[in-house]
PDB file of N, H, CA, C and O in Angstrom:
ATOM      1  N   UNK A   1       5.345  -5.241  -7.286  1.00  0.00           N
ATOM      2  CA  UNK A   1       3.945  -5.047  -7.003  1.00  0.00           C
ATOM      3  C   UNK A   1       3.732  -5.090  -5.490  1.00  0.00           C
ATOM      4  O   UNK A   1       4.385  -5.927  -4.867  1.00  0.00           O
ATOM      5  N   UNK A   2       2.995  -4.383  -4.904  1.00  0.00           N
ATOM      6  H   UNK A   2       2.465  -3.703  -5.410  1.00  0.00           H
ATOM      7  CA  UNK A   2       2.053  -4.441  -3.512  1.00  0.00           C
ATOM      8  C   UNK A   2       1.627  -5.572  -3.336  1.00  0.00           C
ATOM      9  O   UNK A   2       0.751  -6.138  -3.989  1.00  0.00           O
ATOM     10  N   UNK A   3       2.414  -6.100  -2.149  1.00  0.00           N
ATOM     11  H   UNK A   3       3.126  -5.640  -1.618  1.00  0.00           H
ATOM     12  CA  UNK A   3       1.495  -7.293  -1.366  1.00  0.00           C
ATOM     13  C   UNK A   3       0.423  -6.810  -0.799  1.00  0.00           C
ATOM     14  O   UNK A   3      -0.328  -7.606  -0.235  1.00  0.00           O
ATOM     15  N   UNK A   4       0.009  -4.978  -0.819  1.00  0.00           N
ATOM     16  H   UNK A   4       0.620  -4.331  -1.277  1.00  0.00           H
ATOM     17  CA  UNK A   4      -1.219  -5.360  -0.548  1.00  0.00           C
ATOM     18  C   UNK A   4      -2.325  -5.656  -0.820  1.00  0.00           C
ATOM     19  O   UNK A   4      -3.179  -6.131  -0.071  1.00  0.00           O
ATOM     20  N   UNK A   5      -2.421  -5.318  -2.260  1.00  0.00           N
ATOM     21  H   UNK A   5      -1.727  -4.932  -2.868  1.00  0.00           H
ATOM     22  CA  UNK A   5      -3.709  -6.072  -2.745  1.00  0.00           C
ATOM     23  C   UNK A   5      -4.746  -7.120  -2.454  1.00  0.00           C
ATOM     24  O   UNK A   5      -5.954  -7.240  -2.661  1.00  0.00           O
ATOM     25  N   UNK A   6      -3.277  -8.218  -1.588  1.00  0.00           N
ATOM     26  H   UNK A   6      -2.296  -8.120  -1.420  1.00  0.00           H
ATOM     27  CA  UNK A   6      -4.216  -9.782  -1.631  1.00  0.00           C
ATOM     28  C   UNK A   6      -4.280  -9.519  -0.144  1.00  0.00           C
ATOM     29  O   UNK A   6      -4.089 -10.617   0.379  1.00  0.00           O
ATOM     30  N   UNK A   7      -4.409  -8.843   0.552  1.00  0.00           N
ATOM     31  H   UNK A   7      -4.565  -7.951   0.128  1.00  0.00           H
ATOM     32  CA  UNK A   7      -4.293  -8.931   1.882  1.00  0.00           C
ATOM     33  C   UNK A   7      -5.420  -8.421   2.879  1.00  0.00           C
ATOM     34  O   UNK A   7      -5.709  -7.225   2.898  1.00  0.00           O
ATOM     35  N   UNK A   8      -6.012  -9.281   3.654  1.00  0.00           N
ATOM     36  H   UNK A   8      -5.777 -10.253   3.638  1.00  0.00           H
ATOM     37  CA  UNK A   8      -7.215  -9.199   4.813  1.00  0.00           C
ATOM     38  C   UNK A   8      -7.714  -7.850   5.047  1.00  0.00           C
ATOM     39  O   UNK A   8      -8.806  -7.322   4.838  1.00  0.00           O
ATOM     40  N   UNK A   9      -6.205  -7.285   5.722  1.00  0.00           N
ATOM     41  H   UNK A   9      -5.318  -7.714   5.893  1.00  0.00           H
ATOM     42  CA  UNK A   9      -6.313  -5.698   6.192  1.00  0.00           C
ATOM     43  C   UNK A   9      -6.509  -4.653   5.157  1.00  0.00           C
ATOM     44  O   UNK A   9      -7.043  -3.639   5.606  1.00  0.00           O
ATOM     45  N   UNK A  10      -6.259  -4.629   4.057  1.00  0.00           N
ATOM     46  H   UNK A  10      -5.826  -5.453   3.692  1.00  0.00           H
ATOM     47  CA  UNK A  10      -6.328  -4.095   2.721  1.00  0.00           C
ATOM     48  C   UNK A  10      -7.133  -2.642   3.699  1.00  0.00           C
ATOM     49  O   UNK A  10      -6.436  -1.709   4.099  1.00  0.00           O
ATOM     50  N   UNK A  11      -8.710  -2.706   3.959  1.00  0.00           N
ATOM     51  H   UNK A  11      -9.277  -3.463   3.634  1.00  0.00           H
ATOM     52  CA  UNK A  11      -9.380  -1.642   4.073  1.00  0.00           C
ATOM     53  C   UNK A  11      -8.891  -0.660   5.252  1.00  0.00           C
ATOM     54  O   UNK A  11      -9.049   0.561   5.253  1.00  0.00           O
ATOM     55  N   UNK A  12      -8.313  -1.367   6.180  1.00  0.00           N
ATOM     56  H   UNK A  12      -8.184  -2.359   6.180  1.00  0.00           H
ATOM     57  CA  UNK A  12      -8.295  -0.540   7.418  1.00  0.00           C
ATOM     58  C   UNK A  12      -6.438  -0.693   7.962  1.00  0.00           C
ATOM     59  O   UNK A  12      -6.210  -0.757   9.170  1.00  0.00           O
ATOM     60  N   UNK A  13      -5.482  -0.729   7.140  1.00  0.00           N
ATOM     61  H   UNK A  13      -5.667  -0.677   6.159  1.00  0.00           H
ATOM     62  CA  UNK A  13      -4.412  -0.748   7.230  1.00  0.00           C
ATOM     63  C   UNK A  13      -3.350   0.731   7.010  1.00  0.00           C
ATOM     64  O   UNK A  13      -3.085   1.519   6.102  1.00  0.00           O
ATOM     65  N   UNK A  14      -3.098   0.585   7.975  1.00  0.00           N
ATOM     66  H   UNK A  14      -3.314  -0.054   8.713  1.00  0.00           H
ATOM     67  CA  UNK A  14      -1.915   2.041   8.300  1.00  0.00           C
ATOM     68  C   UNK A  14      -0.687   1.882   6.875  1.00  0.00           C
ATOM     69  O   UNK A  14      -0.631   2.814   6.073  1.00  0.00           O
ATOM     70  N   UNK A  15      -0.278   1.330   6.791  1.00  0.00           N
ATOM     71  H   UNK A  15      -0.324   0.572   7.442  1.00  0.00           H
ATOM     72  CA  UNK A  15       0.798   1.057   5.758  1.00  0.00           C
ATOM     73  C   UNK A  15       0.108   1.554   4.383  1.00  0.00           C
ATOM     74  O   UNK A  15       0.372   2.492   3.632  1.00  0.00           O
ATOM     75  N   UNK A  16      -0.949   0.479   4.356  1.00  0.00           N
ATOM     76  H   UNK A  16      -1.163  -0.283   4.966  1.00  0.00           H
ATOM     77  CA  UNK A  16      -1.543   0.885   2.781  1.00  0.00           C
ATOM     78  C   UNK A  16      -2.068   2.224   2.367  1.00  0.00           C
ATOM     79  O   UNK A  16      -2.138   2.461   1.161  1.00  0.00           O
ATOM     80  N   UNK A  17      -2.465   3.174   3.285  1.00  0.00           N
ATOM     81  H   UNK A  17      -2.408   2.981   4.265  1.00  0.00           H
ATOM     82  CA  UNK A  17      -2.867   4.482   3.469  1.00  0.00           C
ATOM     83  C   UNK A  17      -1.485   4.899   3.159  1.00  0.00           C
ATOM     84  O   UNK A  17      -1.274   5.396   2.053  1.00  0.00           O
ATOM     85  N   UNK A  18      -0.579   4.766   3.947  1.00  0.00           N
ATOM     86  H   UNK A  18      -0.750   4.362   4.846  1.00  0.00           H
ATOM     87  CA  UNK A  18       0.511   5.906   4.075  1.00  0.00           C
ATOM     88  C   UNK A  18       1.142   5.547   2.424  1.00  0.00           C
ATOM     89  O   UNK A  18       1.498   6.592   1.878  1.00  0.00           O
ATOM     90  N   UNK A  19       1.324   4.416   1.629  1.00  0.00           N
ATOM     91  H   UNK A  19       1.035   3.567   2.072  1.00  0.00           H
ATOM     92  CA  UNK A  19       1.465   4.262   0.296  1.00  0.00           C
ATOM     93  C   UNK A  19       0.588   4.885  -0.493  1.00  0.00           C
ATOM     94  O   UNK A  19       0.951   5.398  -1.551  1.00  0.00           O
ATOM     95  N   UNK A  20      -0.842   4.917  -0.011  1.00  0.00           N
ATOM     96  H   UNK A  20      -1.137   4.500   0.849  1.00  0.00           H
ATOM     97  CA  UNK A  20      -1.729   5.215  -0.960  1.00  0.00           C
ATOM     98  C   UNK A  20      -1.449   7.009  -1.420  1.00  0.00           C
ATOM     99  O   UNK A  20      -1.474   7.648  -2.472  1.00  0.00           O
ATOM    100  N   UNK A  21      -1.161   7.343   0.160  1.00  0.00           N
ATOM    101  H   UNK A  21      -1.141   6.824   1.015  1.00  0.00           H
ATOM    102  CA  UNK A  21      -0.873   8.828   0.216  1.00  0.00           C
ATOM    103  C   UNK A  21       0.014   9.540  -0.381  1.00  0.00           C
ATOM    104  O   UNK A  21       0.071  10.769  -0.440  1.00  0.00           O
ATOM    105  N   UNK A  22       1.041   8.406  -1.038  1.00  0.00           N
ATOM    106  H   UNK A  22       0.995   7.408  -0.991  1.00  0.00           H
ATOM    107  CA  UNK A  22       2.630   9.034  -1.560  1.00  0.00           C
ATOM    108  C   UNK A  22       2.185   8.610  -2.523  1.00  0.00           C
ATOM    109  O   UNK A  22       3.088   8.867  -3.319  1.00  0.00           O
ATOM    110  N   UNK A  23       1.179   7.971  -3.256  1.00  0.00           N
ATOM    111  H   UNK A  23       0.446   7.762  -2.609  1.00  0.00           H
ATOM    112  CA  UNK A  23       0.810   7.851  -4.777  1.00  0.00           C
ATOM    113  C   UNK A  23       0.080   9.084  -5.252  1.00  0.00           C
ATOM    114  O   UNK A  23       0.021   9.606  -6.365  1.00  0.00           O
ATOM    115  N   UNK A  24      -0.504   9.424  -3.991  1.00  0.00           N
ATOM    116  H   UNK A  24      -0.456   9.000  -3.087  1.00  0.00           H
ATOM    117  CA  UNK A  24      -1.191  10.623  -4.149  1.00  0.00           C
ATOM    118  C   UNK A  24      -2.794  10.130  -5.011  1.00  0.00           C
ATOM    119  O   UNK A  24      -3.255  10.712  -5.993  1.00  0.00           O
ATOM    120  N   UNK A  25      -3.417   8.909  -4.303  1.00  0.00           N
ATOM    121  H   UNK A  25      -3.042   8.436  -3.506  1.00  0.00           H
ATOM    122  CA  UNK A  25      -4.262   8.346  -4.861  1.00  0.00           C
ATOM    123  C   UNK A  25      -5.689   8.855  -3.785  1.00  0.00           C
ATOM    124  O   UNK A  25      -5.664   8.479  -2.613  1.00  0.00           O
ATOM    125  N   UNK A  26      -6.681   9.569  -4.204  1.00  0.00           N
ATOM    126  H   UNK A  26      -6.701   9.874  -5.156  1.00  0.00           H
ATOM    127  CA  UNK A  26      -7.704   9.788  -3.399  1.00  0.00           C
ATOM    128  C   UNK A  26      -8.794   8.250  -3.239  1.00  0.00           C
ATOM    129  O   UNK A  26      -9.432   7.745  -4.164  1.00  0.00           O
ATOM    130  N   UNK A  27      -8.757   7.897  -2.198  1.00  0.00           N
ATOM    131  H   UNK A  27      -8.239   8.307  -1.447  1.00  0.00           H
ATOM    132  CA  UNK A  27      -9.800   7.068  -1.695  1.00  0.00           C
ATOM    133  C   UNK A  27     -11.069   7.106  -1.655  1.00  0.00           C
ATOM    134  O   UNK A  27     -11.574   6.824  -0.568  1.00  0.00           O
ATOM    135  N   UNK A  28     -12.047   7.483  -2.878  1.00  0.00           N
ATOM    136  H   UNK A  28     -11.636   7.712  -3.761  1.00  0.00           H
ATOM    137  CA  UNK A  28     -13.629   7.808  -2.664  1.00  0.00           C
ATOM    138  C   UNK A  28     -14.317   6.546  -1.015  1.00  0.00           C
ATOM    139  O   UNK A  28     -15.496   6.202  -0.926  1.00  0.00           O
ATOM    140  N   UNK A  29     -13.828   6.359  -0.556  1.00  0.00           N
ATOM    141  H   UNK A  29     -12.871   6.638  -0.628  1.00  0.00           H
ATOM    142  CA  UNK A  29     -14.340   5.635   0.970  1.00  0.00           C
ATOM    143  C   UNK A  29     -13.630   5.985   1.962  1.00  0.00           C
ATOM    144  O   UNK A  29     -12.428   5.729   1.890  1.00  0.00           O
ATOM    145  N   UNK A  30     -14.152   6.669   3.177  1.00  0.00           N
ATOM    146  H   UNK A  30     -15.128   6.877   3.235  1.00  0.00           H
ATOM    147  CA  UNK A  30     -13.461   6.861   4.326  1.00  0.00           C
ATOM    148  C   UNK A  30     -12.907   5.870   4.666  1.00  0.00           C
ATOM    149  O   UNK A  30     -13.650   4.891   4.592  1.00  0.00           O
ATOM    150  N   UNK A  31     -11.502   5.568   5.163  1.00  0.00           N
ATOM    151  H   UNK A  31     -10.899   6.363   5.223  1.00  0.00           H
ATOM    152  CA  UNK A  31     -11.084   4.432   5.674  1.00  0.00           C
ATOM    153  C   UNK A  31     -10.554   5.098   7.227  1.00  0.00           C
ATOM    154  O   UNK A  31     -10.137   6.177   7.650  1.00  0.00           O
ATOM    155  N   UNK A  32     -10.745   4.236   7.562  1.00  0.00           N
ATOM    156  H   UNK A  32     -11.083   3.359   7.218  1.00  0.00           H
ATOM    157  CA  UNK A  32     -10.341   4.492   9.620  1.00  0.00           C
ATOM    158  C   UNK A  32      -9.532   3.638   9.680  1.00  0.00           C
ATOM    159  O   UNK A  32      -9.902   2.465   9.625  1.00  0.00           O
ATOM    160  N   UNK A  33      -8.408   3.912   9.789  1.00  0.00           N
ATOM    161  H   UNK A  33      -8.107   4.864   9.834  1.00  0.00           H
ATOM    162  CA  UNK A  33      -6.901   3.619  10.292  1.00  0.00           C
ATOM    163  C   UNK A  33      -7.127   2.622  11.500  1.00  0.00           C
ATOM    164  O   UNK A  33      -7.197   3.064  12.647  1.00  0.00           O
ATOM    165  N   UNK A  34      -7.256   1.098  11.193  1.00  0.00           N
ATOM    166  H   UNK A  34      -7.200   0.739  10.262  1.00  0.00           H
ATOM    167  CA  UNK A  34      -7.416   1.079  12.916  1.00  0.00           C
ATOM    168  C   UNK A  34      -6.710  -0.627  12.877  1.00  0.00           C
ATOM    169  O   UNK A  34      -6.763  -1.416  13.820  1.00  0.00           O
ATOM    170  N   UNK A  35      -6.098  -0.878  11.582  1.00  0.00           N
ATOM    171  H   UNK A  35      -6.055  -0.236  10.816  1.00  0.00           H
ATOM    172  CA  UNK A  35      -4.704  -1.854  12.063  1.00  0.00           C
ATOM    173  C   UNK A  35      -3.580  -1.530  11.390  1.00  0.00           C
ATOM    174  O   UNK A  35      -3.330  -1.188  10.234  1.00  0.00           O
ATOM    175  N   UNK A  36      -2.731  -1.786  12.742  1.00  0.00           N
ATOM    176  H   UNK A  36      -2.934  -2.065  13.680  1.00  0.00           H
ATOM    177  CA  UNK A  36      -1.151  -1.367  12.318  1.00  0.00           C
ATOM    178  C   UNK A  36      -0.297  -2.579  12.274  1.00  0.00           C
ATOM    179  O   UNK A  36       0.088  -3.046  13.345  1.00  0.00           O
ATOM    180  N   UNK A  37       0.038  -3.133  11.171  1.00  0.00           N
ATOM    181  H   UNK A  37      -0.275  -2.754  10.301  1.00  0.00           H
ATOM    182  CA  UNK A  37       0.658  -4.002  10.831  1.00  0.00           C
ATOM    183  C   UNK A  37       2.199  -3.945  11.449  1.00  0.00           C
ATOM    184  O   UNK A  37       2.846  -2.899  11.387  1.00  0.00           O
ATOM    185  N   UNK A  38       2.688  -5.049  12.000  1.00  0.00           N
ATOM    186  H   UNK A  38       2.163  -5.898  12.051  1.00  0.00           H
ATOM    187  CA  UNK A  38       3.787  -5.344  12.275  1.00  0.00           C
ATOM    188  C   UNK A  38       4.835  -5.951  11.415  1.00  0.00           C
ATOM    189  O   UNK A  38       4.561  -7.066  10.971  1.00  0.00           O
ATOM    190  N   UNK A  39       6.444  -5.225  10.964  1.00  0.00           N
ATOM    191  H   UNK A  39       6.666  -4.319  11.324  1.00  0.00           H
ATOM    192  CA  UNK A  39       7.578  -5.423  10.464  1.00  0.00           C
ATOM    193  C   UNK A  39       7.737  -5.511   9.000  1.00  0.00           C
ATOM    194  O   UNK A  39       8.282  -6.294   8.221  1.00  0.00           O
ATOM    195  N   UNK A  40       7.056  -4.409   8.914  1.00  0.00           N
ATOM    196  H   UNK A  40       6.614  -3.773   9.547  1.00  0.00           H
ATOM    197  CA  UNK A  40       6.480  -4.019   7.393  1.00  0.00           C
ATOM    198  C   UNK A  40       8.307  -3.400   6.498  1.00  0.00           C
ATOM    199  O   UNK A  40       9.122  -2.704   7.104  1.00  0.00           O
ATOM    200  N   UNK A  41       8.455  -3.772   5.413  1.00  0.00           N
ATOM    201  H   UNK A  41       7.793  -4.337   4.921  1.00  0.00           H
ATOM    202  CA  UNK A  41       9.713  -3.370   4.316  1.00  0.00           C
ATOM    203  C   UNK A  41       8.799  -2.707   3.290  1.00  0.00           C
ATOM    204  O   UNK A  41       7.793  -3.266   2.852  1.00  0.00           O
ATOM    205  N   UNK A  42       9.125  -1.713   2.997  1.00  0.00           N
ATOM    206  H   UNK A  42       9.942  -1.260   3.352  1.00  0.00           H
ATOM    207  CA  UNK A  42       8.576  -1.218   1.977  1.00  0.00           C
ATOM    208  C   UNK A  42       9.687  -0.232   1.210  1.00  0.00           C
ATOM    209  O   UNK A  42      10.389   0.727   1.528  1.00  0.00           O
ATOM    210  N   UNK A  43       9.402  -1.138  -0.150  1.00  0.00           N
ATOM    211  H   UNK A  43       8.832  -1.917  -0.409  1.00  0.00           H
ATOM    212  CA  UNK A  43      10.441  -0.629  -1.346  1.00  0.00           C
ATOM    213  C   UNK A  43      10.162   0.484  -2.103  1.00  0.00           C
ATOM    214  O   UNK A  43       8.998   0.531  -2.499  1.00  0.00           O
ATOM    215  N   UNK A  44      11.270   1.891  -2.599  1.00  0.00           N
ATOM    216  H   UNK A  44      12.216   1.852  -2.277  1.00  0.00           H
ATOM    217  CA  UNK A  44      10.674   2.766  -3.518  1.00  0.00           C
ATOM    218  C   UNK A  44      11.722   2.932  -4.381  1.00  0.00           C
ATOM    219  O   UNK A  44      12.875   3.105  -3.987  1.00  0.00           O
ATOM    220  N   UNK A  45      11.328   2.882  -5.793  1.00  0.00           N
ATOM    221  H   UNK A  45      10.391   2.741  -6.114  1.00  0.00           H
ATOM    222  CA  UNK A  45      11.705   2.248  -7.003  1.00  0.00           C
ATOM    223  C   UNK A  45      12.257   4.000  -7.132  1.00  0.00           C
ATOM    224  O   UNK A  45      11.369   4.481  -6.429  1.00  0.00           O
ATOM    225  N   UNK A  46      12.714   4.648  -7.359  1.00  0.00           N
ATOM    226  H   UNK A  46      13.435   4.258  -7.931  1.00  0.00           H
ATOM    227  CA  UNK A  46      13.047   5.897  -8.290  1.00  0.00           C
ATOM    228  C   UNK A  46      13.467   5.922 -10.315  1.00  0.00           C
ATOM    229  O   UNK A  46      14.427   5.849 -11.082  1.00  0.00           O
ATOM    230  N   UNK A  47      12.333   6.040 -10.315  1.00  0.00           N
ATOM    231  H   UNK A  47      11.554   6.099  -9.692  1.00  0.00           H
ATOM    232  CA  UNK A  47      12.566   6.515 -12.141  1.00  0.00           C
ATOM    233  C   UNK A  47      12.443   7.602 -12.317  1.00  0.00           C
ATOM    234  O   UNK A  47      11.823   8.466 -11.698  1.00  0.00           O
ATOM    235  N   UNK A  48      13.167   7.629 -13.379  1.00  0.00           N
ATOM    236  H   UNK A  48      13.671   6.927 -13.882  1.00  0.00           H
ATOM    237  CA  UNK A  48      13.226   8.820 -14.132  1.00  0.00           C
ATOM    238  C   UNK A  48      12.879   8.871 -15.705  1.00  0.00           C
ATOM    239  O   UNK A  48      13.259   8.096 -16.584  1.00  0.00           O
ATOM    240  N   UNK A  49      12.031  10.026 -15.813  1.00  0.00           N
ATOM    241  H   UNK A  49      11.722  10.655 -15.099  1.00  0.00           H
ATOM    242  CA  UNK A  49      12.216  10.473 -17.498  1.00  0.00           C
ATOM    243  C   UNK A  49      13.179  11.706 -17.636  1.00  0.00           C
ATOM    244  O   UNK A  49      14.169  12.029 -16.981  1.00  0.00           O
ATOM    245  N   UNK A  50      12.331  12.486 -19.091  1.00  0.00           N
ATOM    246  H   UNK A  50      11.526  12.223 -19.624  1.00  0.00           H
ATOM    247  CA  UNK A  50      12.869  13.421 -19.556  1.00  0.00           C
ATOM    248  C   UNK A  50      13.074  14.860 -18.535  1.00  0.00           C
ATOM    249  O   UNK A  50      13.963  15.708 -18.467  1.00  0.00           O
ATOM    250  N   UNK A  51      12.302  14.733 -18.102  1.00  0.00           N
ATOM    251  H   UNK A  51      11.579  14.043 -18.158  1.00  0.00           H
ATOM    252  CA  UNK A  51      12.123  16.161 -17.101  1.00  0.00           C
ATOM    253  C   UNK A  51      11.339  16.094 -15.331  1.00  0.00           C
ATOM    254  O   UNK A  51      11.010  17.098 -14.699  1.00  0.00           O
ATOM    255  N   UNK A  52      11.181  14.568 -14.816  1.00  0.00           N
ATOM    256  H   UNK A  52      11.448  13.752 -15.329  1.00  0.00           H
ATOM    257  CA  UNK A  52      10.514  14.240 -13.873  1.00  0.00           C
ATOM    258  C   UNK A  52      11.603  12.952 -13.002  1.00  0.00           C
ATOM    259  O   UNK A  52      12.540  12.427 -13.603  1.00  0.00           O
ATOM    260  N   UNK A  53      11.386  12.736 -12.078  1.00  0.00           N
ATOM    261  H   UNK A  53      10.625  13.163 -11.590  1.00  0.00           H
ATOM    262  CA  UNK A  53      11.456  11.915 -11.250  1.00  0.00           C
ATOM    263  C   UNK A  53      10.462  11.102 -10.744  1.00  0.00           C
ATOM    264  O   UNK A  53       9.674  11.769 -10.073  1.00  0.00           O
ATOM    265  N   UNK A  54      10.113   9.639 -10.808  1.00  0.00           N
ATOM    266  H   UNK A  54      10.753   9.098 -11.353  1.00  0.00           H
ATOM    267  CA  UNK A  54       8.785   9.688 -10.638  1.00  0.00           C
ATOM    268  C   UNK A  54       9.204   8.527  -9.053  1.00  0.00           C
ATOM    269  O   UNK A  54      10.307   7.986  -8.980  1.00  0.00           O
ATOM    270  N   UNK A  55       8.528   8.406  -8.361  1.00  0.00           N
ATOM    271  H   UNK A  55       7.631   8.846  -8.420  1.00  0.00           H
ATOM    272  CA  UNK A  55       8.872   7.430  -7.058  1.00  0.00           C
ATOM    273  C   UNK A  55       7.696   6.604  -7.006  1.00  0.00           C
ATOM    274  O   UNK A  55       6.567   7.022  -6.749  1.00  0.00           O
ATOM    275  N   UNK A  56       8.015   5.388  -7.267  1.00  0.00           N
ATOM    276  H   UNK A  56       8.932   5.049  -7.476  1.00  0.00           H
ATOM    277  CA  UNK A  56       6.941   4.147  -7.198  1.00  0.00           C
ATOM    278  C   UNK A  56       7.326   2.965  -5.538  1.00  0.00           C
ATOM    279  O   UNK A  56       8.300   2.235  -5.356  1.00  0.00           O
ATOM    280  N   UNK A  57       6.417   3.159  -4.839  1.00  0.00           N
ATOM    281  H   UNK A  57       5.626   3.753  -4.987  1.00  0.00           H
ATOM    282  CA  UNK A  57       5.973   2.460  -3.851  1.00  0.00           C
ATOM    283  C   UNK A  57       5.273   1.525  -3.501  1.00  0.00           C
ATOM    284  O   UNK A  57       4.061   1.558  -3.712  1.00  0.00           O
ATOM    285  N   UNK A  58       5.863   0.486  -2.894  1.00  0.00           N
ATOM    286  H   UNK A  58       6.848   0.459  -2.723  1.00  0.00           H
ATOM    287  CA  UNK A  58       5.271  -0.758  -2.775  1.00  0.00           C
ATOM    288  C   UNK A  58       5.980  -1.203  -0.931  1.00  0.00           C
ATOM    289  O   UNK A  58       6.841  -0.795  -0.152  1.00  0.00           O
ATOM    290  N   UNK A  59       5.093  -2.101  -1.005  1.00  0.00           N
ATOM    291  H   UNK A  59       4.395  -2.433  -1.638  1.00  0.00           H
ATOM    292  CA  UNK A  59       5.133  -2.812   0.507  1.00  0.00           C
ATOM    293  C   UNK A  59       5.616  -4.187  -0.222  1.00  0.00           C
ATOM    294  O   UNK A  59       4.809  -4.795  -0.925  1.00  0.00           O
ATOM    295  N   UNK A  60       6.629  -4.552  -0.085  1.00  0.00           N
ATOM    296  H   UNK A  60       7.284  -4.058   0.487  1.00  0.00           H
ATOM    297  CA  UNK A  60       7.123  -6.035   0.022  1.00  0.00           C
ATOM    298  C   UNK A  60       7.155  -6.941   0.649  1.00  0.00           C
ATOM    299  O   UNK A  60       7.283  -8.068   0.170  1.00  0.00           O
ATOM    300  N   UNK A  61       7.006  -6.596   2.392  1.00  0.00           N
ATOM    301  H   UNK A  61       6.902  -5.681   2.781  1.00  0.00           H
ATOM    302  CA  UNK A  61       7.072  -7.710   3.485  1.00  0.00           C
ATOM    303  C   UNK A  61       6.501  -7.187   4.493  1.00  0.00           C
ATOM    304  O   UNK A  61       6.903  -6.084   4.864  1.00  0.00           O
ATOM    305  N   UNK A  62       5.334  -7.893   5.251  1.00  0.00           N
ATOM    306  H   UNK A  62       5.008  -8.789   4.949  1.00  0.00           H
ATOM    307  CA  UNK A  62       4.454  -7.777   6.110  1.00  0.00           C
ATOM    308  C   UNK A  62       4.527  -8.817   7.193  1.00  0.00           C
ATOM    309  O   UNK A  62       4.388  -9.998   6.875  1.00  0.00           O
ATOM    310  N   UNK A  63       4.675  -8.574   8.087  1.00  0.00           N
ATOM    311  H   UNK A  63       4.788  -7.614   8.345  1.00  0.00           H
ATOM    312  CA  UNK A  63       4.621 -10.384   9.315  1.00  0.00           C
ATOM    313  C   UNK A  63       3.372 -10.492   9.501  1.00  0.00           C
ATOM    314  O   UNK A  63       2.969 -11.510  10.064  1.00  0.00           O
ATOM    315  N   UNK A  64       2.084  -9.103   8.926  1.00  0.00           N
ATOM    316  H   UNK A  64       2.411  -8.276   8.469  1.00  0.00           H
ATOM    317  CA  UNK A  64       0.908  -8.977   9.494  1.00  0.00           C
ATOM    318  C   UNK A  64       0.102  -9.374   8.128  1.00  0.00           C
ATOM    319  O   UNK A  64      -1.110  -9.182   8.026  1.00  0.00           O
ATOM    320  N   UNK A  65       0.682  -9.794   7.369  1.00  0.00           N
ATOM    321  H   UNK A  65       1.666  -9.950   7.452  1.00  0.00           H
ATOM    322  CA  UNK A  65      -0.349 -10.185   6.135  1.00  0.00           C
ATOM    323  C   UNK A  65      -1.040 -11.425   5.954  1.00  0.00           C
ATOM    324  O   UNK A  65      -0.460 -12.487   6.175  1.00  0.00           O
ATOM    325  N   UNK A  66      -2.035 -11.389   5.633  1.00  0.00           N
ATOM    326  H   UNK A  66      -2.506 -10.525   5.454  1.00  0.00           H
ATOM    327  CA  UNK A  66      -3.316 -12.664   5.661  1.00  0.00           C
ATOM    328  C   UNK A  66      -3.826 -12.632   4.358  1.00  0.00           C
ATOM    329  O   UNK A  66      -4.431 -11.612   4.027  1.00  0.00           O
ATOM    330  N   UNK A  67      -3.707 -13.506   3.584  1.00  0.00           N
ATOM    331  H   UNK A  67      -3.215 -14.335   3.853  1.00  0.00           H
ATOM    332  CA  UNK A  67      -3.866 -13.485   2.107  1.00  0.00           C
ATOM    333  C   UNK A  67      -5.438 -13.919   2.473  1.00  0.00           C
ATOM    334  O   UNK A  67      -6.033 -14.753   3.155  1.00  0.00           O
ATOM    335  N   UNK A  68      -5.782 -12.552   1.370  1.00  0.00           N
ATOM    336  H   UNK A  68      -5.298 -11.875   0.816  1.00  0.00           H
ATOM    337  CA  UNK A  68      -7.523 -13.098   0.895  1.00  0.00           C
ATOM    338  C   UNK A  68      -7.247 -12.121  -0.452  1.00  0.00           C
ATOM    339  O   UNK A  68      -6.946 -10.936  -0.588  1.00  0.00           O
ATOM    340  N   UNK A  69      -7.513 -13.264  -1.395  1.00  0.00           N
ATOM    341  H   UNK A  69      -7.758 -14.227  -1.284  1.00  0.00           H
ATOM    342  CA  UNK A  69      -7.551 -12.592  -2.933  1.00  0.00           C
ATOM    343  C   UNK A  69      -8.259 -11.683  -3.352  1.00  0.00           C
ATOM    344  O   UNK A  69      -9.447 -11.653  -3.032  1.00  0.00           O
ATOM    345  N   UNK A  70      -7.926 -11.102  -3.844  1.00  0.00           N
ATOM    346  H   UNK A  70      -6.961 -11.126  -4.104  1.00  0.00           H
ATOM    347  CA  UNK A  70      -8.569  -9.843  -4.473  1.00  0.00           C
ATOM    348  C   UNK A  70      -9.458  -8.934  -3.752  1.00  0.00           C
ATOM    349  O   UNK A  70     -10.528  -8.455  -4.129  1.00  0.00           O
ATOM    350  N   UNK A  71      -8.597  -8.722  -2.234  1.00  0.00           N
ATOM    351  H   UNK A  71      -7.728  -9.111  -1.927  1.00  0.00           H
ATOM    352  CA  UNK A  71      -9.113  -7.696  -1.526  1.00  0.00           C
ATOM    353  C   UNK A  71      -9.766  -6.504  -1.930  1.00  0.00           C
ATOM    354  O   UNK A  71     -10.865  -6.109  -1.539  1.00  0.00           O
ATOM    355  N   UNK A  72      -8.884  -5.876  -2.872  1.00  0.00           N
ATOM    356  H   UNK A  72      -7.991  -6.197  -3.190  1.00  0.00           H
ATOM    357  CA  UNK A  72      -8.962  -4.485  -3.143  1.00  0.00           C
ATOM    358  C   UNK A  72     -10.307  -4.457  -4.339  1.00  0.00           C
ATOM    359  O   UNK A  72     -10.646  -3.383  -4.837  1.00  0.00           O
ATOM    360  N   UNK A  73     -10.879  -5.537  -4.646  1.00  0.00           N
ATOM    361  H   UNK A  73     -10.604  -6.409  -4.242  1.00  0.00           H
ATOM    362  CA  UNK A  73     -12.349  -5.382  -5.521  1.00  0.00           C
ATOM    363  C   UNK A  73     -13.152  -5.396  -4.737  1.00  0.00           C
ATOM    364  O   UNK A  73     -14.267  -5.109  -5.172  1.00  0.00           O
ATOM    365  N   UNK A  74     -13.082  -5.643  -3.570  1.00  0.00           N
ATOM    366  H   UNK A  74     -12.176  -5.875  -3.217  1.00  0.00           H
ATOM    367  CA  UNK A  74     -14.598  -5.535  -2.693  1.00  0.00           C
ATOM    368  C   UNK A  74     -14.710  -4.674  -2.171  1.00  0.00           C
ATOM    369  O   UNK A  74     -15.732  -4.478  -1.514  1.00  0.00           O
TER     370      UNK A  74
END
């Protein structure tokens, strides 16, 4: 799972965009890119089915993460 969920920067984070973008997830809210998190790992899982490849993305390690719960509901 995404550490970013629980995390401060959640709205205005470069990382979480560039994941959001390879999910291919549209953002109904403009977000403005305007923190760039430092020494970010980010893991991508490769599965497969019958006829697809599917690539699941996550951020695992952040030096820039600030836990506030349940960022991503507000």
């Amino acid at each position: 799972m995404c550490i970013c969920i629980n995390c401060r920067h959640l709205k205005k984070c470069k990382i979480y965009k560039f994941i959001q973008d390879q999910h291919q997830l549209v953002n109904k809210e403009k977000s403005h890119v305007l923190f760039h998190p430092l020494d970010t790992i980010i893991s991508v899982n490769i599965n497969r089915d019958r006829k697809n490849i599917l690539l699941d993305w996550d951020l695992k390690e952040c030096s820039s993460f600030t836990e506030k719960p349940n960022s991503w509901a507000m």
